[in-house]
Backbone as a printed PyTorch tensor [residue, N CA C, xyz], in Angstrom:
tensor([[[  7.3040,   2.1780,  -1.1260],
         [  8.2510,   3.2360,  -0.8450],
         [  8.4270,   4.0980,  -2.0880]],

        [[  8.6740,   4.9650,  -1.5930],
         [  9.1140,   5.9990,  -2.8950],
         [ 10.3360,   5.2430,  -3.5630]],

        [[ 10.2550,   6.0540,  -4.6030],
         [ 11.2810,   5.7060,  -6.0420],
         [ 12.6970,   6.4290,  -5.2600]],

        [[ 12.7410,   6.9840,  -4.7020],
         [ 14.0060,   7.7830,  -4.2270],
         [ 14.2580,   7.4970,  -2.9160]],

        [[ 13.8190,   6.5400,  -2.4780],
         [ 13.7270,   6.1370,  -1.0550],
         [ 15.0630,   5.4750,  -0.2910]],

        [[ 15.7600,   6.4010,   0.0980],
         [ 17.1900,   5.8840,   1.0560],
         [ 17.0240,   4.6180,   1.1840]],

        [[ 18.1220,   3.6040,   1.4010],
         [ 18.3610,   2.3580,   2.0360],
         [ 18.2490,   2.4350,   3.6060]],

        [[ 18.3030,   3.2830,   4.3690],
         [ 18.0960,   3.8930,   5.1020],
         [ 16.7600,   4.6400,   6.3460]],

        [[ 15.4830,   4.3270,   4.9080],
         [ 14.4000,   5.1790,   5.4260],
         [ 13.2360,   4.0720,   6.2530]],

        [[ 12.9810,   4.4940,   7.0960],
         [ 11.7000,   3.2700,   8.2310],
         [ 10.8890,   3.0340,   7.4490]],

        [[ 10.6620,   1.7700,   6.3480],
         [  9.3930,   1.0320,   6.5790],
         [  8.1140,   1.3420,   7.0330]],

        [[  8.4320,   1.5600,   8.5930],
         [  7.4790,   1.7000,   9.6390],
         [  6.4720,   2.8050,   8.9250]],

        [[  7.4210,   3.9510,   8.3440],
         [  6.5530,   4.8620,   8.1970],
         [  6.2520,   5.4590,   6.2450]],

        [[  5.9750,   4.4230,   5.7500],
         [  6.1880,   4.6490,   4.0000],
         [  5.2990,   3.0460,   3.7100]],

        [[  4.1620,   2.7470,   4.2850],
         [  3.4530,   1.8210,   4.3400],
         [  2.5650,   2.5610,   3.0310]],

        [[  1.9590,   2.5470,   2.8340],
         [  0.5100,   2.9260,   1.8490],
         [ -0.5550,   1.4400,   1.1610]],

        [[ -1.7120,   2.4350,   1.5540],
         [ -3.1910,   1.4030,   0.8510],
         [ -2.4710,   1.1320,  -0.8140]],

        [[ -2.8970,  -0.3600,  -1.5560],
         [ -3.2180,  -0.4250,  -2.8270],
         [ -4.2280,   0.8420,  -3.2760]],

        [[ -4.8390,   1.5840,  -2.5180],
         [ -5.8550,   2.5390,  -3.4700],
         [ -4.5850,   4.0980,  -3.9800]],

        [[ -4.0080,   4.2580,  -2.6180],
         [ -2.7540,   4.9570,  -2.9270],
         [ -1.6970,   5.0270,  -4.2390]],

        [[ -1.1730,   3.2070,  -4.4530],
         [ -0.2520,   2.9310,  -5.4130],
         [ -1.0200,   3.3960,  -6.8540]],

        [[ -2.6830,   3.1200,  -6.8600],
         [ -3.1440,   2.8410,  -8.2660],
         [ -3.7120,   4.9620,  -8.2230]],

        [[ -3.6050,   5.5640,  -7.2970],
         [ -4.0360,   7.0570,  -7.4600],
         [ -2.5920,   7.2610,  -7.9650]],

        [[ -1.1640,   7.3050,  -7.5240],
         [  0.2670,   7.6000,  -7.9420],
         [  0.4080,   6.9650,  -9.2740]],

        [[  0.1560,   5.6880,  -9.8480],
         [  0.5250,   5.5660, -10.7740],
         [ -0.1510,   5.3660, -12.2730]],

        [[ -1.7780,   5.4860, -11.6880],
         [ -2.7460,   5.5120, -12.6530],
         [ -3.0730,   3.8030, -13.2610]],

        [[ -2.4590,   2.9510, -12.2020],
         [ -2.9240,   1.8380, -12.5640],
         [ -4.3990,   1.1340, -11.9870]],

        [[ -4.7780,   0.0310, -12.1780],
         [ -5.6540,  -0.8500, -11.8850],
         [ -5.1140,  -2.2020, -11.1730]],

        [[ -4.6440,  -2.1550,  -9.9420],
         [ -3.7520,  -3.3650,  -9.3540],
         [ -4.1450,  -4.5090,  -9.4820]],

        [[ -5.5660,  -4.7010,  -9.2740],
         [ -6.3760,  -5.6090,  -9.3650],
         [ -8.0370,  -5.5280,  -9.4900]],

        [[ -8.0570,  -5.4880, -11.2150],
         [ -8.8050,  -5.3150, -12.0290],
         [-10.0160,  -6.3500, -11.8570]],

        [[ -9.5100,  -7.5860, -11.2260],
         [-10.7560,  -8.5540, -11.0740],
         [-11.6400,  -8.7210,  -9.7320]],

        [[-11.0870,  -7.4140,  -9.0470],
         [-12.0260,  -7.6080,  -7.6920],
         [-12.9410,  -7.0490,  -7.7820]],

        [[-13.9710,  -7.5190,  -7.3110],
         [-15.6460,  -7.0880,  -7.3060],
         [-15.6580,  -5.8030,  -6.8250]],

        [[-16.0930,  -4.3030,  -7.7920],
         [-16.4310,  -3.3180,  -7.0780],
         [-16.9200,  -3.4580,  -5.7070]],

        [[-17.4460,  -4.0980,  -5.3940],
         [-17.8840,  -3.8770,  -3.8990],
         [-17.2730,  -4.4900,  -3.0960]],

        [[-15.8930,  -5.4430,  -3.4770],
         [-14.6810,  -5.6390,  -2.3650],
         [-13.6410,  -4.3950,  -2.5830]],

        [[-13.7170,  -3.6000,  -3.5270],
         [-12.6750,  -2.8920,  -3.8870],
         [-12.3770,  -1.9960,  -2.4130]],

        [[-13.2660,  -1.0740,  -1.8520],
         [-12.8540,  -0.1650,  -1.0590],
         [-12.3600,  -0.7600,   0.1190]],

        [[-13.2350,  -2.3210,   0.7430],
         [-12.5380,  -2.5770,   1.8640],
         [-11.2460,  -3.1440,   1.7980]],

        [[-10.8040,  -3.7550,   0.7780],
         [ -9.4280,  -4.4010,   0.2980],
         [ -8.8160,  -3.8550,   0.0480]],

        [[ -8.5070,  -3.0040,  -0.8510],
         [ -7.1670,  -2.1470,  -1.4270],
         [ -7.3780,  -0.4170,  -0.5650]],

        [[ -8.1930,  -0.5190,  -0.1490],
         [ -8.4930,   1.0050,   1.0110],
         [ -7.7620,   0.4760,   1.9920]],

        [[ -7.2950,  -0.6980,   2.6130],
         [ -6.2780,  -0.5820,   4.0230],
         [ -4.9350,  -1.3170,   3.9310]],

        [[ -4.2840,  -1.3500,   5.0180],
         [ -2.6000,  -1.0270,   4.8810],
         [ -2.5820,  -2.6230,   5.2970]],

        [[ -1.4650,  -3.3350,   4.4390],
         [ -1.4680,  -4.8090,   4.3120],
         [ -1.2090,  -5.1000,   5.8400]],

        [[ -0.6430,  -4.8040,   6.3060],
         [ -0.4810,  -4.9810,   8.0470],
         [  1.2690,  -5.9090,   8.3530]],

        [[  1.7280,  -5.5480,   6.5020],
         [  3.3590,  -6.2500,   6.8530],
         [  4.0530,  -4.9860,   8.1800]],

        [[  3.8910,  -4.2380,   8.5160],
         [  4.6710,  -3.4100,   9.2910],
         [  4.5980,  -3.6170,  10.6830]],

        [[  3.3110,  -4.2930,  10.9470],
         [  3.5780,  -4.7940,  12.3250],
         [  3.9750,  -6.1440,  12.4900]],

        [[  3.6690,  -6.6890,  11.8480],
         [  4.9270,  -8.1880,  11.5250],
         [  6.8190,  -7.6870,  11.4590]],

        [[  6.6370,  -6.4000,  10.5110],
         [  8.2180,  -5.9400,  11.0590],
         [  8.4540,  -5.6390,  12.7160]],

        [[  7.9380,  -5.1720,  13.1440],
         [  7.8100,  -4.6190,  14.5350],
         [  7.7130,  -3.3470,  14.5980]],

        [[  7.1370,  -2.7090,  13.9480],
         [  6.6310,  -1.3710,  14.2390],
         [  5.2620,  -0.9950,  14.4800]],

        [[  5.2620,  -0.0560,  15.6470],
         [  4.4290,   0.1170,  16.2070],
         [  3.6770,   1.3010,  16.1620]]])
């Protein structure tokens, strides 16, 4: 979620890839994964939001 993010704001919709967090903050989340797991792993959305119930 954003840094300014209401107590207030859906989850549902403020999900983002690890490739997202490390383009916003210029980090390396996880520095020890094999370039060639990198894009399929940190390229998709952990899938906690449909465990919340959003659809």
């Amino acid at each position: 979620m954003q840094q300014n993010a209401s107590r207030r704001d859906d989850y549902c919709f403020t999900e983002v890839t690890v490739d997202e967090v490390e383009a916003r903050t210029g980090l390396d989340i996880m520095p020890i994964l094999p370039v060639e797991s990198e894009s399929s792993v940190e390229g998709k959305l952990g899938g906690l939001s449909l465990q919340l119930g959003c659809s």
